[in-house]
VOGU-3710 file (C-alpha; in Angstrom, 3 decimals, decimal comma):
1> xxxxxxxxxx> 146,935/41,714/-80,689  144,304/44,649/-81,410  144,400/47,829/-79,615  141,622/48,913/-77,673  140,072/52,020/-76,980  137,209/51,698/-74,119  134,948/54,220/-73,059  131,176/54,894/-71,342  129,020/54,283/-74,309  125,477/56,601/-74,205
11> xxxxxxxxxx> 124,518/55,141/-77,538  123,028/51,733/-77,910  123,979/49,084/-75,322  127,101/49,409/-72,947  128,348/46,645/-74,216  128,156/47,090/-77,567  131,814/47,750/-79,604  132,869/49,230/-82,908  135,057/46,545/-84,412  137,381/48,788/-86,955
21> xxxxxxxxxx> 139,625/46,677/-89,109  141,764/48,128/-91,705  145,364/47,994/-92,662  145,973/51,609/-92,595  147,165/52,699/-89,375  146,275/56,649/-90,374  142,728/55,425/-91,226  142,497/53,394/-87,166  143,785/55,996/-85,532  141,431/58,301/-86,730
31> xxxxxxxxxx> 138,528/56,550/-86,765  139,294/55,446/-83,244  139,675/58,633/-82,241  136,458/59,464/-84,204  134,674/57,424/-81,782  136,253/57,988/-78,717  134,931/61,645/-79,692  131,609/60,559/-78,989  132,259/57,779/-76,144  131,931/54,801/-78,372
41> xxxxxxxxxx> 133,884/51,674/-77,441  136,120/50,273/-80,503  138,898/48,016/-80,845  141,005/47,791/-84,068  142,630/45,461/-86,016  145,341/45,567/-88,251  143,748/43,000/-90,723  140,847/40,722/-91,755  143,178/37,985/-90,269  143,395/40,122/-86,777
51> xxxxxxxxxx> 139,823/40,046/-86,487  139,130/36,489/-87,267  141,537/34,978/-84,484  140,558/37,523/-81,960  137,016/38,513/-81,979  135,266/37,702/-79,026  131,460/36,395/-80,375  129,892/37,591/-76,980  130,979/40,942/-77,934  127,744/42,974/-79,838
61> xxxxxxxxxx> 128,215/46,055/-81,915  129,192/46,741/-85,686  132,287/45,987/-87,688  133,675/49,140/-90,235  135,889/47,864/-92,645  137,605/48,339/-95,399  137,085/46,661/-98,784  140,598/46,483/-99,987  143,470/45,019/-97,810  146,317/42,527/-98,551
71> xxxxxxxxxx> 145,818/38,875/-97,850  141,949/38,880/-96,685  139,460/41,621/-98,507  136,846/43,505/-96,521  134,588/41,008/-98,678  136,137/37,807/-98,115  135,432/39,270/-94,289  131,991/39,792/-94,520  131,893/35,971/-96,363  133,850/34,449/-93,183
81> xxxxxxxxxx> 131,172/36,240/-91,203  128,143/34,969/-92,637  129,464/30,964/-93,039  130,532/30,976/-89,494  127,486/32,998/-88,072  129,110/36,449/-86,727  125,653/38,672/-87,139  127,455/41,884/-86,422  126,657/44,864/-88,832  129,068/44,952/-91,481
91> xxxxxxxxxx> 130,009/48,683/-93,034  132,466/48,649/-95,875  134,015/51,399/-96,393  135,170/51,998/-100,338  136,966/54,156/-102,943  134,537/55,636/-105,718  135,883/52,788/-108,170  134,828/50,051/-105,800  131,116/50,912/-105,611  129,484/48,250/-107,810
101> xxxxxxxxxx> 131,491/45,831/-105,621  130,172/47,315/-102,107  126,516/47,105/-104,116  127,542/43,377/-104,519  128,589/43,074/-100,473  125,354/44,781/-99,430  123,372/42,144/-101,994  125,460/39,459/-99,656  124,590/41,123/-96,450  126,206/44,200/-95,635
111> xxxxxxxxxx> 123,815/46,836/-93,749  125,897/49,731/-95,312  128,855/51,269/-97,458  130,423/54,643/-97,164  132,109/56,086/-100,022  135,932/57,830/-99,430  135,590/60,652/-98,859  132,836/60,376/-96,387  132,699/63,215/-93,210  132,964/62,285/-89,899
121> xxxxxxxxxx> 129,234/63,064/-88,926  128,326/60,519/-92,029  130,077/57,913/-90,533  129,118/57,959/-87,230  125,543/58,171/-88,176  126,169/54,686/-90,054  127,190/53,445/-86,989  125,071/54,457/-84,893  122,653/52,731/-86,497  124,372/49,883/-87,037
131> xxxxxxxxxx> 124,354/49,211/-83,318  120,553/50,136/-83,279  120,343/47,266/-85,387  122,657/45,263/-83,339  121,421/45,760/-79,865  117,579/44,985/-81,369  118,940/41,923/-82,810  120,261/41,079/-79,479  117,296/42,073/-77,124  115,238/39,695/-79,732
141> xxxxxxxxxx> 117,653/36,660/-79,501  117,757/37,421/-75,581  113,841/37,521/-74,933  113,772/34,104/-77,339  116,290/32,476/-75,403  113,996/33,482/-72,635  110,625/32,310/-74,073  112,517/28,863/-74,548  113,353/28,645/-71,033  109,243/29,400/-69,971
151> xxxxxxxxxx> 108,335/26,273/-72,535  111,217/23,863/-70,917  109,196/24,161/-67,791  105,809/22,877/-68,813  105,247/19,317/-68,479  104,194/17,202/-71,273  100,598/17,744/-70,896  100,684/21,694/-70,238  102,282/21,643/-73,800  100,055/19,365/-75,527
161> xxxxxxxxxx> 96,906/21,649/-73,916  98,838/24,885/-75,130  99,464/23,597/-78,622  95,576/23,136/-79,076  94,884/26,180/-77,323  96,890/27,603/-79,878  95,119/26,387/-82,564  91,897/27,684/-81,027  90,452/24,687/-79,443  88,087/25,605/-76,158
171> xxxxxxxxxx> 88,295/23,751/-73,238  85,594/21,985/-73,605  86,840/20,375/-77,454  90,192/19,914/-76,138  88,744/17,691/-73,282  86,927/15,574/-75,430  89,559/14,996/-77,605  91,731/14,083/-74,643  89,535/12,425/-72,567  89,444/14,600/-69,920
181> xxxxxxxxxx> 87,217/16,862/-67,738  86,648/21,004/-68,842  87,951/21,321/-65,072  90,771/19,294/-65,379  92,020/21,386/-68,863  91,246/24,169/-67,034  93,846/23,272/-64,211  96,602/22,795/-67,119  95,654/25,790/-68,665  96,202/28,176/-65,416
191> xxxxxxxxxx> 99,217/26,236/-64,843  100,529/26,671/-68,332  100,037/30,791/-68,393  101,651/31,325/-64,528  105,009/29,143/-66,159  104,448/31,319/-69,712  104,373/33,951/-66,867  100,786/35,647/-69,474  97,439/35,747/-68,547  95,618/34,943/-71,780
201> xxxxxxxxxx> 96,422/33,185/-75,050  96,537/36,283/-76,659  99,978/37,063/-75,081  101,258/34,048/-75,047  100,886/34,229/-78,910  102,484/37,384/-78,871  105,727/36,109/-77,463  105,970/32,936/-79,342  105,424/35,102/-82,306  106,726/38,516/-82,015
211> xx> 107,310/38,589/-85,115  103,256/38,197/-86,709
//
């Protein structure tokens, strides 16, 4: 079982952990104790293997890791991760000789590397933005797991006056085309923005795409 250090976290969200997985007991303690320095939450592992049968996927935060261990490499980690849809933060941490192959992992989708020997202060900047990264990842996935909620609640017709509001239809068209009365889109309308909880079309395209 991994060993857990918790503390109050002032960076990022409360929640959020640093996963540390290596097979050097000298390198978890003191990166543990690294973090416990500045009130970060981690829990260790003692392998690749470790991590895989007990990480907790409601857990957020970043994963450091090593690149070289027996039985499953940092990058065979990293792999597992992204076939099996862990989105954590990966840092790899690596020996001047394994640098083209943390160039590779961040090519596959590692957010960072750290060269040995790294300072303290470098690695818990990586990490701090690793959860930066993290916790925005999660706020987005949160507030779209939201937005999906809003749309479950209009009826059939609310969405099908939406969609061609959307696409920049006036009342007026969209009645026409529907064979219905300007009042009577109108009523659908109001009733779709109080459910989309907006009070234009503008907003409601900004939160079905944040992201334009």
């Amino acid at each position: 079982m991994p060993t857990q250090l918790s503390r109050s976290m002032p960076i990022a969200a409360a929640q959020s952990t640093v996963f540390v997985v290596d097979d050097d007991p000298e390198f978890r303690e003191s990166v543990s104790l690294l973090l416990e320095s500045v009130k970060l939450k981690a829990q260790v592992f003692v392998s690749a293997e470790d991590f895989v049968e007990n990480y907790d996927r409601e857990q957020g935060g970043c994963l450091v890791s090593d690149i070289r261990m027996p039985g499953m490499s940092g990058m065979e980690l990293q792999k597992w991760m992204s076939e099996n849809d862990v989105k954590l933060p990966v840092i790899l941490v690596t020996a001047h000789a394994e640098v083209p192959m943390a160039v590779e992992a961040m090519r596959a989708g590692a957010v960072d590397f750290i060269q040995k020997p790294y300072s303290p202060q470098q690695l818990l900047e990586r990490v701090k933005q690793a959860l930066r990264q993290d916790e925005l990842r999660r706020a987005e996935e949160r507030q779209e797991e939201g937005t999906l909620t809003l749309l479950a609640s209009l009826t059939p017709r609310e969405r099908e006056i939406m969609d061609l509001l959307l696409d920049g239809g006036t009342s007026q068209r969209i009645g026409n085309r529907l064979k219905l009365s300007t009042k009577t889109v109108d009523f659908h309308r109001r009733n779709m923005l109080d459910k989309m909880r907006v009070d234009s079309i503008v907003e409601l395209t900004k939160i079905l795409h944040p992201r334009d």
